[in-house]
N, C-alpha and C positions, 0 to 999 in steps of 0.2 A: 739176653745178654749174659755173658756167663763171668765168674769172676775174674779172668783174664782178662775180660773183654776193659770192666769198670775201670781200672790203673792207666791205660790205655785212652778210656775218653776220659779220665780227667785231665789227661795232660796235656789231650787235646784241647779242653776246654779251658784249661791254662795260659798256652802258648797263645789261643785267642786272646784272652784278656792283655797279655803281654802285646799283642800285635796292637790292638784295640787300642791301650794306653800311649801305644807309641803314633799313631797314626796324628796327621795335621788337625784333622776334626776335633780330636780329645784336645788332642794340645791347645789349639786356639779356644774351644770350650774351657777349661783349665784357667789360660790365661786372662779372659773375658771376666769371669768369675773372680780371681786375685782383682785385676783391677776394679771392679765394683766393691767387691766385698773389703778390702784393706782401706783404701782411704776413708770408707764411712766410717769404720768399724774407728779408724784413727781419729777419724774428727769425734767422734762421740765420748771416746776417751779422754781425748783434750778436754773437751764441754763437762765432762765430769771430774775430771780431777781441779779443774777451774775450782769447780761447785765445793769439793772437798775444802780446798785451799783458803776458802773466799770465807767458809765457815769455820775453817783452825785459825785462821791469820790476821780476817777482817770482817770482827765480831761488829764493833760499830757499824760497816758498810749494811752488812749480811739484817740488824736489826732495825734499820731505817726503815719506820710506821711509813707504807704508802697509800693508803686507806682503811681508816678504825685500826685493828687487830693485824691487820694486813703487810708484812713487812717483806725486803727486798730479796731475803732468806726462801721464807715461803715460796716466795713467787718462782723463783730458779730451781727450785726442789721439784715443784710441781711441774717446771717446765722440763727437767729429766723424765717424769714420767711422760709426758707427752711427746718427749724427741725420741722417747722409745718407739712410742706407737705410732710415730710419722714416720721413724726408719724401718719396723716391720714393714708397715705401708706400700716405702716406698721399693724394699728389698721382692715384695711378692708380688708387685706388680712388673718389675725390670724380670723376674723368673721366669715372672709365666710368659713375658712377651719374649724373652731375649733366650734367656737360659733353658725353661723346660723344651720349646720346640726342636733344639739343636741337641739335649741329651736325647728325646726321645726317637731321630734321627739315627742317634749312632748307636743305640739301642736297637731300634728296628733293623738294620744292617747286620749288626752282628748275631741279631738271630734268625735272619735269613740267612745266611754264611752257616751259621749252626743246621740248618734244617739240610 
């Protein structure tokens, strides 16, 4: 390929990516994606500024012993960390079933279109 040549396939491989993004597949990929990813991502924000709130505003709720040492604070704190790791959970498993097969799709198209 000579240097003319390069300017040339990049813009070829440009207008692909253009075509690519604009195609129904990406889009409906795209849109699939927002709607999973946004309402979690919103509920979890809600569940944690709760947790903020609950420890700036409602010190007595937040301190109520519910077992020995064990109070109502603790327990909600701990349970951020765990709706962490319930919503990784549940994000990689909706990926690998829903999302990776349909990017890998329009991935393998468009680099057979390339070849």
């Amino acid at each position: 390929m000579s240097d003319t040549d390069l300017p040339r396939a990049a813009s070829a491989r440009g207008e692909q990516f253009v075509a690519v993004q604009a195609s129904p597949e990406f889009q409906e990929l795209r849109s699939r994606l927002r709607r999973f990813v946004f309402p979690l991502s919103a509920l979890f924000l809600v569940w944690y500024f709760i947790y903020v709130l609950l420890g700036a505003f409602a010190h007595d709720f937040m301190a109520t012993k519910v077992w020995g040492d064990i109070n109502i604070g603790l327990i909600i704190g701990l349970g951020q960390f765990l709706s962490t790791f319930l919503i990784t959970a549940i994000y990689v498993r909706w990926a690998n079933r829903e999302f990776d097969p349909r990017a890998e799709a329009i991935r393998a198209k468009m680099e057979g279109d390339a070849s």
